[in-house]
C-alpha positions in Angstrom: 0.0 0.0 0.0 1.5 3.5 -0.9 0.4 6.6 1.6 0.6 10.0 0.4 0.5 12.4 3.1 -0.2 16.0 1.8 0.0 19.2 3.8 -2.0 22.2 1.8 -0.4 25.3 1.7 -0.6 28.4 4.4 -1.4 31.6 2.8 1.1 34.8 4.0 0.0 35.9 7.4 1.6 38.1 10.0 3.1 34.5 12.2 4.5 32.5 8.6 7.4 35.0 8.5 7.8 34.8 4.8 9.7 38.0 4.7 11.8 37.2 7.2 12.7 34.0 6.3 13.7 35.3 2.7 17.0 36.4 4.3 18.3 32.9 4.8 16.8 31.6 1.6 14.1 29.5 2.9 10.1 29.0 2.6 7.4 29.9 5.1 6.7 26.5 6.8 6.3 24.3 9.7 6.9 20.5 9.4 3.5 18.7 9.7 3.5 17.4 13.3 0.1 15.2 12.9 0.9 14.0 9.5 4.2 12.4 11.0 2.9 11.7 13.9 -0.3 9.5 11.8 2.5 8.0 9.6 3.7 6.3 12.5 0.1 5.1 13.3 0.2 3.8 9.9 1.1 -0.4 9.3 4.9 -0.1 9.4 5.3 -2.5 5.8 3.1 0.1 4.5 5.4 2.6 2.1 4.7 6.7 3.1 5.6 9.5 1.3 5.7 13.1 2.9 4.4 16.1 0.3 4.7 19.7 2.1 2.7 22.0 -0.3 4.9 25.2 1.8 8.2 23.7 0.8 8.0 21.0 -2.5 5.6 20.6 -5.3 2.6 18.0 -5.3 3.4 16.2 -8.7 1.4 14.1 -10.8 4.4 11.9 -10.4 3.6 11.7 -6.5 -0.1 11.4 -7.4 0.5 8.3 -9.8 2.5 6.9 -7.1 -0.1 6.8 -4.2 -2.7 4.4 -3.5 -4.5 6.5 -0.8 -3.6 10.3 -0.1 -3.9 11.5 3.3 -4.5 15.6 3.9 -4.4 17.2 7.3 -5.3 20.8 7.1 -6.0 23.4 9.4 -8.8 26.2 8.6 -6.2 28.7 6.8 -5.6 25.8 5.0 -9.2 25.7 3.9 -8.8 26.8 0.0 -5.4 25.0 -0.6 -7.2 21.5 0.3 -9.5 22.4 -1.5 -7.3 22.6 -5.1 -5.7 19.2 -3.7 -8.7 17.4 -2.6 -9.5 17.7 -6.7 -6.5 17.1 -7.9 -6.5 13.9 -6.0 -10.1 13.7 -7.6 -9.1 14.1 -10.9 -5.9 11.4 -10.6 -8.6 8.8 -9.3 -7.2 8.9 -5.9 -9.1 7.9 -2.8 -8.7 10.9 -0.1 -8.4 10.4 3.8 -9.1 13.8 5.3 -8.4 14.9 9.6 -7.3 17.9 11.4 -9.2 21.0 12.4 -10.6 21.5 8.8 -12.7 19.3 8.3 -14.1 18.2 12.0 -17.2 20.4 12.4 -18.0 21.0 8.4 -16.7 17.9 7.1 -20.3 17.3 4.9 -19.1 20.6 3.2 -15.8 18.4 1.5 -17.9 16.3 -0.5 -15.1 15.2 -3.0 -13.5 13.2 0.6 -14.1 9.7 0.4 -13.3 9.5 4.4 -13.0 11.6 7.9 -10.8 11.3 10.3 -12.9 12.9 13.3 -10.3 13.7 16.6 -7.2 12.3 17.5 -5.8 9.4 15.6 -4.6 7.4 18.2 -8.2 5.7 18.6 -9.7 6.7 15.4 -7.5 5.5 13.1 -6.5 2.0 14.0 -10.4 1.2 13.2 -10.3 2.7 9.6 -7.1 0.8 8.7 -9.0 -2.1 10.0 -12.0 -1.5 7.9 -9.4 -0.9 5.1 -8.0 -4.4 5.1 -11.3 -6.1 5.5 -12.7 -4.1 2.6 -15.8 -2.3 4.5 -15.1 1.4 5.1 -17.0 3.8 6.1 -17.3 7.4 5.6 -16.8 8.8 8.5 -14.6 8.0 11.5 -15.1 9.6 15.3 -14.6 9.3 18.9 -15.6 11.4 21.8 -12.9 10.0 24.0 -9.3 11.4 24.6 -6.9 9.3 24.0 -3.7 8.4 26.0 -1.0 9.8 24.5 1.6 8.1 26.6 0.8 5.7 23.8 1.4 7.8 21.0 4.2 6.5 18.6 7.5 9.0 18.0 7.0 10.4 14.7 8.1 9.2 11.4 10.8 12.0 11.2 12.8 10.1 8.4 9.5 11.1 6.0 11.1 14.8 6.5 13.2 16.7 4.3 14.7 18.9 7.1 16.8 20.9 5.2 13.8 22.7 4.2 13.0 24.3 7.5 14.0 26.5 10.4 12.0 24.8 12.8 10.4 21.6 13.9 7.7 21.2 16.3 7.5 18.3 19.5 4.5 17.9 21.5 5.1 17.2 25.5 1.1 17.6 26.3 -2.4 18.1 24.8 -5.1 20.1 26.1 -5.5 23.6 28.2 -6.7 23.7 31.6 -8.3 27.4 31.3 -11.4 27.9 29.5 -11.6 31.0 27.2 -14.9 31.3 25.4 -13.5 32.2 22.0 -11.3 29.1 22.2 -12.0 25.3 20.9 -8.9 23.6 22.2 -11.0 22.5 25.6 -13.7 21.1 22.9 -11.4 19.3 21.1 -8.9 18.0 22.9 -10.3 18.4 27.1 -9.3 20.3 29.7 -8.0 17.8 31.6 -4.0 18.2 30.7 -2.8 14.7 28.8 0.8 14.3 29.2 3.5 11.9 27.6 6.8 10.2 29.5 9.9 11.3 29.9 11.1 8.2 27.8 8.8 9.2 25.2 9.9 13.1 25.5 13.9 12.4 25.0 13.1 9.3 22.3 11.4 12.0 20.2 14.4 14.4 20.6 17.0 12.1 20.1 15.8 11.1 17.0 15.4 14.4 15.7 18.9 15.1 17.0 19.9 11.5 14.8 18.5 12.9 12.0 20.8 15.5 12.1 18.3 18.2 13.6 20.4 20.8 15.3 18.3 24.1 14.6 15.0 25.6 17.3 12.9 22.8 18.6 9.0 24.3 19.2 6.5 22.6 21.8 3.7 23.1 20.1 1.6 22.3 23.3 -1.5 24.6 23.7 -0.2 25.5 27.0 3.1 24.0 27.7 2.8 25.2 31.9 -0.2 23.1 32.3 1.2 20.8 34.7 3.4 22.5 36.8 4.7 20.0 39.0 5.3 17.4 36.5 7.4 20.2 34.5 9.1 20.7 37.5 10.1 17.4 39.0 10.2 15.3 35.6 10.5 17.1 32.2 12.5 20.3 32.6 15.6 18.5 34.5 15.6 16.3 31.8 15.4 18.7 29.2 18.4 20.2 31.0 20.4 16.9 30.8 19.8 15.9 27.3 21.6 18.9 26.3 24.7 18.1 27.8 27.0 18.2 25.2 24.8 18.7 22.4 25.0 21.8 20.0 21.3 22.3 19.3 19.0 25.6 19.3 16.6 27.0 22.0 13.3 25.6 22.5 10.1 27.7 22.3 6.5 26.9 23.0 3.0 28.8 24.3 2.5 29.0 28.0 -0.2 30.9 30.2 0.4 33.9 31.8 0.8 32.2 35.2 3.8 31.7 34.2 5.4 35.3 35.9 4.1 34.1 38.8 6.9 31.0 39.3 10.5 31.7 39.2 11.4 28.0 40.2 9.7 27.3 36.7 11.0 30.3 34.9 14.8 29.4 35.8 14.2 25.8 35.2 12.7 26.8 31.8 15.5 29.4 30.9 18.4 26.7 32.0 16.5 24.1 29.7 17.1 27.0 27.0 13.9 28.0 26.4 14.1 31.4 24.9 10.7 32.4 23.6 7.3 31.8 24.9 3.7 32.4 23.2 1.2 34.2 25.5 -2.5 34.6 25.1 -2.4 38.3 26.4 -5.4 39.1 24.6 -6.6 42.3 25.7 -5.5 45.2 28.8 -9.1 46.0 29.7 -10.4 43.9 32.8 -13.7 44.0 31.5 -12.9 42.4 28.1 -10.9 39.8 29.9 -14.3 38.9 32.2 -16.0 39.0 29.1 -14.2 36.4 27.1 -13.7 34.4 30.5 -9.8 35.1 30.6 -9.7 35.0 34.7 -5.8 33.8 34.4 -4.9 37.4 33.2 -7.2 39.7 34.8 -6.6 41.8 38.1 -2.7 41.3 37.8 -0.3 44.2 36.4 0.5 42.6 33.2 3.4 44.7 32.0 5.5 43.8 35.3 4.1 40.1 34.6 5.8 40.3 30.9 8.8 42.3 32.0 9.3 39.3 34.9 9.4 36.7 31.9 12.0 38.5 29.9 14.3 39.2 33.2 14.2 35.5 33.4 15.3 35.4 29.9 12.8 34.3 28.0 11.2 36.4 25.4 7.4 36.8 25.3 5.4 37.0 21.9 2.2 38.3 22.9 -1.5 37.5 20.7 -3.9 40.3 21.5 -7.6 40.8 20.7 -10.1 43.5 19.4 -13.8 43.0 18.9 -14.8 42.2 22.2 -18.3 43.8 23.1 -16.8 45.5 26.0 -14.4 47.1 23.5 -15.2 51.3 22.6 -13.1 52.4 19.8 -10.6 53.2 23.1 -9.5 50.2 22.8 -7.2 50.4 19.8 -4.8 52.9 22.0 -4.8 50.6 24.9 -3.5 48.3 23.2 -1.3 50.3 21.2 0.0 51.9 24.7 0.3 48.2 26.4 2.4 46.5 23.6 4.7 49.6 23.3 4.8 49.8 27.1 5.6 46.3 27.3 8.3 46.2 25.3 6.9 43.2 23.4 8.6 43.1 19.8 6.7 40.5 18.4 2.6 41.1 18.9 0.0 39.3 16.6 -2.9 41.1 16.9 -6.3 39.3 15.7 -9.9 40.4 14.9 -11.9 38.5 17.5 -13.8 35.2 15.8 -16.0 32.8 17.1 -14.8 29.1 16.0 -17.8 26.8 15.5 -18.6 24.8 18.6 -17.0 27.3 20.9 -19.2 29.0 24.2 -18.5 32.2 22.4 -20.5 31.0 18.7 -23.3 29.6 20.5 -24.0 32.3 22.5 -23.4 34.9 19.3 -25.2 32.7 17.6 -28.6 32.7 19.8 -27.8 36.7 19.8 -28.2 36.4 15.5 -24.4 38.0 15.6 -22.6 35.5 13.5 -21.9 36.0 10.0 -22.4 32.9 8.3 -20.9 34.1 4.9 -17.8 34.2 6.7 -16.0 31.3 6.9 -12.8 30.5 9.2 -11.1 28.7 6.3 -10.7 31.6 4.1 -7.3 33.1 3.1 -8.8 36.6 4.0 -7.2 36.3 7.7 -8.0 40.1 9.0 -12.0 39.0 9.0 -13.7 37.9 11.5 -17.5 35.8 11.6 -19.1 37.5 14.0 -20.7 41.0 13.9 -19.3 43.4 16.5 -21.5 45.5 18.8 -18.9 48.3 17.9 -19.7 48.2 14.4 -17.5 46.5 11.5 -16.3 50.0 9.8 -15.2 50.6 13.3 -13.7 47.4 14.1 -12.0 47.0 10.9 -10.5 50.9 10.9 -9.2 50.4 14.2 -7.6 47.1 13.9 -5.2 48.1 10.7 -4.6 51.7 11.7 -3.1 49.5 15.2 -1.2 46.9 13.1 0.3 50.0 10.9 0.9 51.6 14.2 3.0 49.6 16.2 4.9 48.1 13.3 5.9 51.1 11.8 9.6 51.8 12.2 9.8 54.1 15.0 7.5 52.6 17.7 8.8 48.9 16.3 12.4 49.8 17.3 11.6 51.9 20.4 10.4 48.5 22.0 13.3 46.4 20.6 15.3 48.5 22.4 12.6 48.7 25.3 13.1 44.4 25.1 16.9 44.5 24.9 17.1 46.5 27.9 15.4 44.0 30.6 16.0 40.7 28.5 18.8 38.8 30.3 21.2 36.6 27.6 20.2 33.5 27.3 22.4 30.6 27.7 21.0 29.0 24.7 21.5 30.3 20.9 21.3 28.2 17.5 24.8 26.9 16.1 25.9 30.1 13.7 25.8 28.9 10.1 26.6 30.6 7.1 23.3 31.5 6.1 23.1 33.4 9.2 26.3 35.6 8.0 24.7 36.0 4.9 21.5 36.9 6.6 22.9 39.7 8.3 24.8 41.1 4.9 21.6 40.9 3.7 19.6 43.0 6.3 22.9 45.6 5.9 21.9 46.3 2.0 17.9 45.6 1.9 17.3 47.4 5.2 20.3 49.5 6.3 21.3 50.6 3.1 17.6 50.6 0.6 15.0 50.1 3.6 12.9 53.0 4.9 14.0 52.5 8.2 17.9 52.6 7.9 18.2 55.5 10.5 16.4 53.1 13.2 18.6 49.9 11.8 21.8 51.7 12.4 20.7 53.3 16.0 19.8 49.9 16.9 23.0 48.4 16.1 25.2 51.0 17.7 23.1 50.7 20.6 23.3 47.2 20.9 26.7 46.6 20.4 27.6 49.4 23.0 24.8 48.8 25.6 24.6 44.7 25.3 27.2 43.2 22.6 25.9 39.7 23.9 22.0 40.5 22.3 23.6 41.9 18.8 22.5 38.2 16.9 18.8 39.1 19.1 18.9 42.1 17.6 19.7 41.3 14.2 17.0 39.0 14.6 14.3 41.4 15.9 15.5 43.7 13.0 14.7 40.9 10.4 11.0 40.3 11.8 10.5 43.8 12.6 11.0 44.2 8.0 8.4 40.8 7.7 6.0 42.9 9.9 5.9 46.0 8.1 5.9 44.3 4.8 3.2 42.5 5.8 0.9 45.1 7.0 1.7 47.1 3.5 -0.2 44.7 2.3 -2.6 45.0 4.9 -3.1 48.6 4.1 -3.7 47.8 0.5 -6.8 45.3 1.0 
């Protein structure tokens, strides 16, 4: 039997980096954790080949090839599976379809000759079943969670790793907290599920094998969910499989309660993380109430952010308007809080309601969701629901703050703000010579041609007087700092 696993492509958005990753010559893209992970799942004597859409052409060759083709997709995804779905189609290919996509509007896919509803683990050993007995059905689901202690390590030979700059792990699945514009609890539980040591270091030691040496991403939803086992099992040996090893700095997305524990922010930091994802979401208490983010309200969250980058570890903040207790006020908060902050990197979003989520029902029952709007389309600055502010309003608002704090003066201002309290890490990736060319690179397209050259060279003299030891941070804050303007040029022009 011959597997093709397809991942469709992503289109630009603010967090693919496209521009940024121009500099060292490669494409927007993440490896495809769950494909990987559900070609392990797959019978061993079964051949499997890996097609990333953001890095390779889909061939007819590959096509020709398959027997089955497996997509996963997620709903940025939505148009890109789409065009593959009928290209499969059109080869005569039978399609296997999972991931976020397709589990709430999976009738809307009609060319998909099967679903793969949830997690793999239990969902998939009964298709492949059905498969070899000759009696599928269309659709497979379970309402269960399943143990991920027995999840296999994934296939990471299908990967051509030269292609990327990072490659994600998962330690745990599932968030504790329960935001009402959020679907992780819905999909994959509240209660935190969390895999072994052994399985932890057998993943990274085979990445390592494979000749992995770059940043290492835990793509948990909230990496800090189980403190104590962090504490007493995973973190010390995170700490000792480095020994000796020249790898890069982990990253992953944490909660905000995270400030509040310095055991667990030195453990982190001598583990080498060196970046960390928060769900920030919004300054205004009320608007925090409202979307039933208790974890952030009623605590000084500048102090908690500059705490986290003290402890050297950088925090990349996501922030949210729309909310019904937002006034058109709240475009300066937050334009105020992320300078303040001294967070470089903030992805602001329109506020959405995902199908299935407290926040869509309730919208819903109020006739405020916009059902023309889908969450799959490429159009990523829109949002489904209709906002009590007004959508003229909304929309106004939300790309004159994007142009705003990405401009060059306030974007540098707040790299320096960050350079200032961020302690060195111990960690930083092994220096390659794409990362010499890199910097060359930023000295003619942004120091020499770029509209913010004046800022560039400040920076840089600043840096290398004030805190030599962050000039690569810098360079690298300079580099995303050029994706994020470029990006909302192209903001301003939809």
């Amino acid at each position: 039997m011959n597997i093709l696993l397809i991942l469709p492509k992503t289109p630009d958005w603010l967090w693919g980096f496209k521009h940024a990753l121009s500099f060292i010559g490669k494409k927007p893209g993440y490896p495809p954790l769950g494909l990987l992970t559900v070609a392990a799942l797959l019978p061993a004597e079964w051949n499997k080949r890996l097609v990333d859409t953001n890095v390779q052409e889909l061939t007819q060759t590959d096509l020709e090839w398959s027997d089955y083709v497996f997509i996963s997709a997620m709903s940025m995804q939505g148009e890109s599976a789409r065009q593959i779905i009928a290209r499969c189609k059109q080869a005569g290919r039978k399609v296997v379809a999972g991931g976020p996509l397709f589990i709430h509007e999976w009738e809307k896919y009609s060319d998909v000759d099967h679903f793969i509803i949830n997690e793999a683990e239990l969902v998939l050993p009964e298709f492949i079943a059905d498969m070899e007995a000759g009696c599928t059905q269309r659709v497979y689901e379970s309402s269960k969670y399943p143990d991920i202690r027995q999840s296999p390590v994934p296939s990471w030979h299908l990967l051509q790793i030269k292609h990327y700059e990072l490659i994600g792990v998962q330690f745990s699945r599932g968030c504790p907290h329960d935001c009402d514009f959020c679907n992780i609890g819905d999909l994959l539980g509240r209660k935190l599920r969390t895999k072994t040591v052994t399985q932890l270091i057998t993943e990274l030691d085979g990445l390592y094998a494979a000749g992995w040496r770059k940043d290492i991403y835990f793509v948990d939803d909230n990496f800090i969910g189980n403190i104590k086992k962090l504490k007493s099992e995973i973190l010390p040996a995170l700490i000792n499989w480095r020994q000796g090893k020249k790898v890069g700095p982990f990253l992953t997305l944490a909660s905000m309660n995270l400030a509040d524990d310095d055991e667990l922010l030195h453990l982190m930091y001598e583990a080498g993380f060196t970046s960390v994802f928060i769900g920030i979401e919004t300054p205004d208490n009320d608007s925090l109430a409202e979307c039933n983010k208790y974890n952030n309200k009623d605590r000084d969250l500048v102090e908690s952010v500059r705490r986290i980058h003290r402890a050297g570890i950088r925090v990349q903040g996501s922030f949210i308007v729309g909310f019904d207790n937002d006034t058109p006020a709240v475009f300066q908060k937050q334009i105020d809080f992320i300078q303040i902050s001294g967070i470089a990197a903030a992805k602001v979003n329109l506020l959405n309601a995902p199908y299935g989520t407290k926040l869509y029902k309730r919208l819903l029952g109020e006739g405020r969701i916009n059902k023309d709007i889908t969450l799959a389309s490429e159009k990523l600055e829109s949002t489904n629901i209709i906002p009590k502010m007004g959508m003229d309003v909304l929309e106004s608002g939300y790309k004159n703050l994007m142009q705003h704090i990405y401009s060059p003066h306030p974007y540098y201002e707040r790299v320096k703000t960050f350079l200032s309290e961020y302690k060195r890490p111990i960690i930083s990736a092994p220096l390659e010579a794409q990362h010499i060319q890199a910097f060359f690179l930023t000295v003619y397209h942004i120091g020499i041609m770029g509209v913010e050259r004046a800022y560039y060279w400040r920076l840089l003299l600043w840096t290398f007087t004030r805190r030599p030891a962050l000039f690569p941070m810098a360079i690298t804050l300079v580099v995303y700092g050029y994706h994020f303007r470029k990006y909302c040029e192209r903001l301003r022009e939809d």
